[in-house]
MISETI-803127 format. One record per residue (C-alpha): x, y, z; residue number from 1. Coordinates in steps of 0.02 Angstrom, whole numbers, plus 50000, padded with zeros to 5 digits. Example, Ala and Ser with C-alpha at 12.3 -4.5 7.8 and 13.67 -1.06 7.14 Angstrom:
2
R     c1     c2     c3  resi
R  50615  49775  50390     1
R  50684  49947  50357     2
END
This chain:
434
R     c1     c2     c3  resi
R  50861  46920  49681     1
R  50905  46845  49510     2
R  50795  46960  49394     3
R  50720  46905  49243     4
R  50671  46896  49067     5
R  50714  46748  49006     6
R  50709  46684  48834     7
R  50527  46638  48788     8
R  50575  46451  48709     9
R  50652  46324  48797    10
R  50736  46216  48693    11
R  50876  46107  48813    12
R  50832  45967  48901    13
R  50901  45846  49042    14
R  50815  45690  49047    15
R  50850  45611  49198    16
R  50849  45398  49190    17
R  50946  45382  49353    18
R  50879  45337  49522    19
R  50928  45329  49676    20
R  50973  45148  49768    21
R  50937  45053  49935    22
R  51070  44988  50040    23
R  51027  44804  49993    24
R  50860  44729  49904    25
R  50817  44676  50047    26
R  50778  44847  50138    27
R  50723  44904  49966    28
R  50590  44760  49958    29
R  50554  44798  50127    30
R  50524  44964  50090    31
R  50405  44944  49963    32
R  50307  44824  50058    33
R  50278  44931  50204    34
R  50226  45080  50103    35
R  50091  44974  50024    36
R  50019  44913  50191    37
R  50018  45099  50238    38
R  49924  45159  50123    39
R  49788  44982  50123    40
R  49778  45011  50298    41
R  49729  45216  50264    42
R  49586  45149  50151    43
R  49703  45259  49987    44
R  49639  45221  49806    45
R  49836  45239  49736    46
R  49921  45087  49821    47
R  50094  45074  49770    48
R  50212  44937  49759    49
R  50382  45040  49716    50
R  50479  45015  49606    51
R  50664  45019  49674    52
R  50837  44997  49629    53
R  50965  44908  49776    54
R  51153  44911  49783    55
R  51175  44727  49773    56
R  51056  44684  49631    57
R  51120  44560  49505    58
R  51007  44641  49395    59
R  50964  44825  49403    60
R  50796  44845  49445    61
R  50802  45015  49338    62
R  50634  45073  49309    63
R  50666  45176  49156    64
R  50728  44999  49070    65
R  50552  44895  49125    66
R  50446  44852  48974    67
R  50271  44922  48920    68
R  50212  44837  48762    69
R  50373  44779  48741    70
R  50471  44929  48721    71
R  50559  45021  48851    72
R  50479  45146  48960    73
R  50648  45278  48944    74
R  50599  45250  48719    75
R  50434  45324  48741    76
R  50481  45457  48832    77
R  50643  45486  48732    78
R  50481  45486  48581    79
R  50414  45607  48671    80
R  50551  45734  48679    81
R  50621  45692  48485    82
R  50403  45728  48421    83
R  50448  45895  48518    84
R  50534  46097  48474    85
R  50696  46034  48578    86
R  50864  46044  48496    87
R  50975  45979  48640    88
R  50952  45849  48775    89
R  51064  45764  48880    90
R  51033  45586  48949    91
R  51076  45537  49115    92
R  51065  45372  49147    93
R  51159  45183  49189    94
R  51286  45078  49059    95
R  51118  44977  49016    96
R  51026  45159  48976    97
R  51167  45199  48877    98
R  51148  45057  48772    99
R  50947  45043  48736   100
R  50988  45243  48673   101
R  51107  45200  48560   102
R  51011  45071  48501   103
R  50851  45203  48491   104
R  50966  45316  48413   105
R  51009  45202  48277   106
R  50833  45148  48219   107
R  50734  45319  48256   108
R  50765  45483  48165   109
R  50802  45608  48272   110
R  50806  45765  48146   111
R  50913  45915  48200   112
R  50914  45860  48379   113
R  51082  45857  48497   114
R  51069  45696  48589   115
R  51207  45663  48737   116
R  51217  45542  48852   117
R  51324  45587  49009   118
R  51335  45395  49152   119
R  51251  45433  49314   120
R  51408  45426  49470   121
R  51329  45288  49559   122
R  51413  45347  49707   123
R  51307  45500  49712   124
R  51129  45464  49646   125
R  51051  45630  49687   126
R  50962  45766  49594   127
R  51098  45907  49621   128
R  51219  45796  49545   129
R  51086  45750  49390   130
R  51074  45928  49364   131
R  51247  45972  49377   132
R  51299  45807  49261   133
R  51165  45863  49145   134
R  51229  46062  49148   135
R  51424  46016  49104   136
R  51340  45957  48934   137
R  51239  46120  48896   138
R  51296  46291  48868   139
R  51165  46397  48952   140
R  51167  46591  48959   141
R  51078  46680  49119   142
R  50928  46701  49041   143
R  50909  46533  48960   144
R  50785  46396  49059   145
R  50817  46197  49045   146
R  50676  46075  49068   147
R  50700  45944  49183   148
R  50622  45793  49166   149
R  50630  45603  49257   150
R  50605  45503  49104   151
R  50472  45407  49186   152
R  50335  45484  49087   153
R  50277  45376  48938   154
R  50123  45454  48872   155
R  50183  45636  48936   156
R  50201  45679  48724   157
R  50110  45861  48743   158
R  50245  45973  48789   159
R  50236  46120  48677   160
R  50127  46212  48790   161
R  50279  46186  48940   162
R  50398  46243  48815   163
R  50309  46388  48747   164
R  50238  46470  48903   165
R  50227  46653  48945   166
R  50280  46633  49106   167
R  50439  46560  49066   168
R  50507  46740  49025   169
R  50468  46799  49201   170
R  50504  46657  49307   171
R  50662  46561  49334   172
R  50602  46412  49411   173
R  50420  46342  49387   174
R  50317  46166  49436   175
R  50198  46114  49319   176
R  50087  46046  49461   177
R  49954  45907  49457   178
R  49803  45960  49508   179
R  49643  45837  49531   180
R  49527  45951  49483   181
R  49592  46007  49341   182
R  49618  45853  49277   183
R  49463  45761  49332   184
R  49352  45882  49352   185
R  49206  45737  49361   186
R  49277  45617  49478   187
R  49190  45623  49607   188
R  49020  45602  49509   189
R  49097  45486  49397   190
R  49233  45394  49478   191
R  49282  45286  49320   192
R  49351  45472  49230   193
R  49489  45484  49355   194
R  49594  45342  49255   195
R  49751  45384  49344   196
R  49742  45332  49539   197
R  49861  45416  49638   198
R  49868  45500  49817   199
R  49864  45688  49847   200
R  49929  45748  49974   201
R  49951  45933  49964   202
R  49795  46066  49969   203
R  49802  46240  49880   204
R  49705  46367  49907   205
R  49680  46479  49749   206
R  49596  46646  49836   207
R  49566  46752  49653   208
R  49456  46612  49597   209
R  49397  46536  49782   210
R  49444  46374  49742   211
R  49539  46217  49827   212
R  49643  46092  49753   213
R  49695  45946  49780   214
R  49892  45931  49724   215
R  50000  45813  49682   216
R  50225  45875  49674   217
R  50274  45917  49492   218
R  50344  45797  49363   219
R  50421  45926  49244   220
R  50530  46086  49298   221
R  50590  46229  49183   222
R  50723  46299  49265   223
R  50850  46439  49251   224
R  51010  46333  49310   225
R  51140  46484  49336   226
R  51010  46562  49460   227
R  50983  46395  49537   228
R  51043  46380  49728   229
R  51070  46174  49699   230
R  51075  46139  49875   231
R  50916  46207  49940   232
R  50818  46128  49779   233
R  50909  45946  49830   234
R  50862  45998  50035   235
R  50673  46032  49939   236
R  50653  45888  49845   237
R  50702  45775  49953   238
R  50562  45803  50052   239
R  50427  45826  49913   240
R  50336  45650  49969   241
R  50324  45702  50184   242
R  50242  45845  50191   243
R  50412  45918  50269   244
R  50439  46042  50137   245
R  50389  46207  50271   246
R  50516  46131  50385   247
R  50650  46100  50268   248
R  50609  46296  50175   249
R  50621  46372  50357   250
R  50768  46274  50422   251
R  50872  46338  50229   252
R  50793  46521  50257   253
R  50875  46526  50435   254
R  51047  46487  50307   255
R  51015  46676  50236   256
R  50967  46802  50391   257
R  50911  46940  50236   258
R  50809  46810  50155   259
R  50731  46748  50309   260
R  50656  46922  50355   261
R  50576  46931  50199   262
R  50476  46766  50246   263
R  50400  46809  50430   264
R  50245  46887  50331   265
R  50232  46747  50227   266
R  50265  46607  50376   267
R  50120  46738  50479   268
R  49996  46695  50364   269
R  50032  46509  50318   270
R  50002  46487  50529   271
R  49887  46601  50566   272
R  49756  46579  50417   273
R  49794  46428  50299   274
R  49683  46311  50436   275
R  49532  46436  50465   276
R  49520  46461  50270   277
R  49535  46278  50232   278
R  49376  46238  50346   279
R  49281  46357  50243   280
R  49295  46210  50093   281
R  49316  46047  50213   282
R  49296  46045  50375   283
R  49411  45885  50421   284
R  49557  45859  50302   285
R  49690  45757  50322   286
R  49843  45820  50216   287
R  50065  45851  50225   288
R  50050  46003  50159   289
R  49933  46169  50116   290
R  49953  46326  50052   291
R  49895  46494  49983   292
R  49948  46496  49821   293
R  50007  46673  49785   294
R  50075  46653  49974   295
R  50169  46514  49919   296
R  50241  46579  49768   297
R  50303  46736  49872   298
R  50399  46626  50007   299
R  50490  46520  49882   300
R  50545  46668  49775   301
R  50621  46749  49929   302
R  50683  46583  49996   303
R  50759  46537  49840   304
R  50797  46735  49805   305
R  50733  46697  49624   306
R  50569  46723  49523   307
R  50469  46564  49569   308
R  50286  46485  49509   309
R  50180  46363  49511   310
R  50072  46301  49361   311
R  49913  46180  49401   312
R  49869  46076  49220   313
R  49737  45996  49154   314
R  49839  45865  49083   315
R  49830  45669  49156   316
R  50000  45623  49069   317
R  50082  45736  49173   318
R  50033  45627  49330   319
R  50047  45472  49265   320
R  50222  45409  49305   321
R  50282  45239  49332   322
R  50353  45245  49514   323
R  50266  45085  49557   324
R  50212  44897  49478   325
R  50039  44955  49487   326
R  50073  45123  49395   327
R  50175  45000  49268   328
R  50003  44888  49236   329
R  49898  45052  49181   330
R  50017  45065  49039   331
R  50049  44885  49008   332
R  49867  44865  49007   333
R  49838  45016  48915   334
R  49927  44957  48758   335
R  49869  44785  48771   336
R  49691  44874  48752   337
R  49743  44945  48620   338
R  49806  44801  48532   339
R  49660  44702  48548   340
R  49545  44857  48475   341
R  49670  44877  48324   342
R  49814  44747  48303   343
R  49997  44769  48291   344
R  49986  44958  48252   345
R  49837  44981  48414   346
R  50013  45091  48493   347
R  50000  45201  48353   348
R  49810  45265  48411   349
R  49871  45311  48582   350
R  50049  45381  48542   351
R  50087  45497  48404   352
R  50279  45435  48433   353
R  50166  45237  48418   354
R  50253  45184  48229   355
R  50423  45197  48282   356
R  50407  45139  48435   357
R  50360  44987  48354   358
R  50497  44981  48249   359
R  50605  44992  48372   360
R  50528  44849  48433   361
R  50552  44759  48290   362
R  50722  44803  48230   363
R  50811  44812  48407   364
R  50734  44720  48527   365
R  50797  44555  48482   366
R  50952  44605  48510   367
R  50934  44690  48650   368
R  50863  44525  48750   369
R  51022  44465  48691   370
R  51126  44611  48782   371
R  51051  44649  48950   372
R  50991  44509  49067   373
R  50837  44611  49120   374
R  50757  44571  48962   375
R  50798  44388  48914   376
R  50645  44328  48990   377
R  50552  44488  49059   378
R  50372  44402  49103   379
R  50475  44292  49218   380
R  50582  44441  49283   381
R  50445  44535  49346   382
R  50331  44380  49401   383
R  50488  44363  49527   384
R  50443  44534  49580   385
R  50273  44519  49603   386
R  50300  44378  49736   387
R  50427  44454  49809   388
R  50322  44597  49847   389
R  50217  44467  49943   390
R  50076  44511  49805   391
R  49929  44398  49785   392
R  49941  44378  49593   393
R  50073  44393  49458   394
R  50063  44496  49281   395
R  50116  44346  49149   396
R  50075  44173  49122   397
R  50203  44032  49101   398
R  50202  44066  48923   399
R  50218  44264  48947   400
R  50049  44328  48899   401
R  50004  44477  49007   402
R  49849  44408  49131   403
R  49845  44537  49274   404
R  49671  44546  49363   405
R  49681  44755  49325   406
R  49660  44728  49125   407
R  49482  44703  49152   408
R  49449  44872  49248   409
R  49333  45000  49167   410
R  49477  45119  49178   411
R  49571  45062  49043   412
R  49436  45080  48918   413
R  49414  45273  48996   414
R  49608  45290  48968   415
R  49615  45237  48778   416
R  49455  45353  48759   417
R  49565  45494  48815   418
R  49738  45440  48730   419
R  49653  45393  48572   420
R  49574  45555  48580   421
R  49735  45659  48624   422
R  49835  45580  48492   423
R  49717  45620  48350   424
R  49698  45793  48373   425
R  49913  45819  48393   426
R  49922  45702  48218   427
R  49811  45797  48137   428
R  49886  45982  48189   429
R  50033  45908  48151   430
R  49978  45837  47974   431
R  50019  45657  48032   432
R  49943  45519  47951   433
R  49812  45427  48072   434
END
């Protein structure tokens, strides 16, 4: 096994704005249709409408390029990652990524930071080859860990505490994972706190503390790349939303007969205790996925014959991606909250990284809407996508003021409590101005 320490910092980056792409638009539509009625049919709070990209779009239904406030959802995260301790990240992304960063690049100041952008190979979309694009740009030693990130994570902006952990030195690969309880510890007494709806579909059993969690797959991954087995983290990931990740872990252990052996007392207990223990907290479940935690930890490490483990947060950001229209609305109508409670600068109260954003906004957008197609008449853009999606309302008016039905719900107001909040106390350690 690939033995640790590792340097305590992490300060390289990839940040990942490339997706992977249907056949056609219309199996992607499709797609996203069915997995809505799936989960209205299940009775789930987090309905999703995905967001996807299609071979034969005219216009590249990139998720990373869609609008909140205005601005590009791949500029506030790109904020998020300039506000941090990085010094180098590479960008992975499309021609029409490439040219909202440069763009970014030339109205935002970016300090002592290494920016690179690297073009996704649209003929192979997956994350081993993001990882390996992103790696040719970065010169890592053994003991160095990357973060990866999907740069689908506006509001993600509190990162120091990924970068600066203890157990990066000791682990080579660890998920930062979401954890309902952790970070709404009140929602089921207070259903309004949970401001982020989403599905969870994993269990953990923590057995030092006697405690289950709900859990939700990571959205952030430091990882030691030259111990990295890229083909059994692609096999891994690529079942991370069907509950098929024990399958997919035994079928790559039976790759590695020495690795394999050191499983069978970790496979022993996940089948002969994980149920029994898991009654003890709820007697009927329904769920892809459980585990022991230290259990789990154990198998991976052997499986991926380097130091592996998981981290459960407290931290909503961390959840709240934009895979869907729906996820897309809680920001949109997050910052239109925020607006009407402050003006122009209401961005600024929710994210530290809110002034230039808007001046970004300002200074490039224009242009911009001039450039790429997707945003010469955006309301309209995504109104087509709404009905598409066979949904019974669309986001904008004729005259593109944002109208959605969801602006109105009490989460929004519990969400700018929390932002608002967050952002203060990083401005003011930080000896921002408010």
């Amino acid at each position: 096994m690939f033995v640790s320490p590792n340097k305590p910092h992490i300060d390289k980056c990839i940040l990942s704005f490339s997706h992977d792409q249907a056949q056609s638009r219309a199996e992607a539509d499709q797609m996203s249709i069915e997995k809505a009625k799936r989960e209205i049919r299940a009775g789930k709070k987090g309905i999703s409408h995905l967001i996807m990209r299609a071979r034969d779009d005219e216009v590249d239904q990139l998720k990373f390029l869609f609008l909140i406030n205005g601005i590009p959802i791949m500029c506030y995260a790109l904020g998020n990652l300039l506000k941090s301790s990085l010094k180098e990240i590479v960008v992975i992304g499309s021609p029409e990524v490439e040219t909202v960063l440069n763009r970014f690049l030339a109205v935002v100041e970016t300090g002592d930071k290494k920016i690179t952008f690297v073009q996704e190979d649209p003929e192979n979309l997956s994350l081993r080859q993001t990882m390996a694009l992103g790696k040719s740009k970065l010169h890592l030693k053994p003991d160095e860990l990357v973060l990866f990130q999907p740069g689908d994570l506006p509001f993600m902006y509190e990162i120091e505490k990924v970068l600066n952990d203890e157990d990066n030195q000791h682990h080579n690969l660890l998920l930062w994972l979401n954890s309902r309880q952790r970070m709404f510890p009140r929602y089921q007494e207070d259903p309004d706190s949970e401001f982020v709806q989403r599905n969870y579909h994993y269990r953990a059993i923590y057995e030092d503390v006697n405690e289950l969690h709900d859990m939700k797959e990571p959205n952030v991954y430091p990882i030691n790349l030259t111990a990295l087995n890229p083909d059994i983290i692609d096999e891994l990931h690529a079942s991370r939303k069907d509950g098929k990740i024990l399958q997919v872990g035994i079928r790559q252990a039976l790759k590695y007969p020495g690795r394999f052996l050191k499983l069978i007392l970790v496979l022993a207990k996940q089948f002969l205790k994980f149920e029994s223990d898991l009654k003890r907290f709820r007697q009927n479940d329904k769920y892809q996925f459980g585990m022991h935690v230290d259990n789990f930890h154990k198998g991976v490490s052997a499986l991926l014959d380097m130091t592996f483990k998981t981290k459960p947060h407290s931290d909503p950001s961390f959840v709240s991606d934009v895979d869907a229209l729906e996820d897309w609305e809680d920001f949109e109508s997050l910052t239109q909250y925020a607006s009407q409670l402050h003006g122009e600068e209401g961005l600024a109260y929710i994210h530290p990284f809110g002034h230039e954003l808007l001046r970004f906004k300002e200074l490039a957008m224009p242009e911009l809407k001039k450039e790429l197609p997707i945003y010469r008449d955006f309301p309209a853009y995504l109104n087509r996508i709404y009905q598409t999606l066979k949904m019974d309302y669309v986001p904008f008016d004729s005259d593109g003021k944002y109208i959605s039905p969801n602006a109105d719900n009490p989460k929004v107001a519990v969400a700018f409590g929390w932002y608002s909040q967050k952002c203060e106390a990083l401005k003011i350690q930080s000896g921002q101005e408010i």
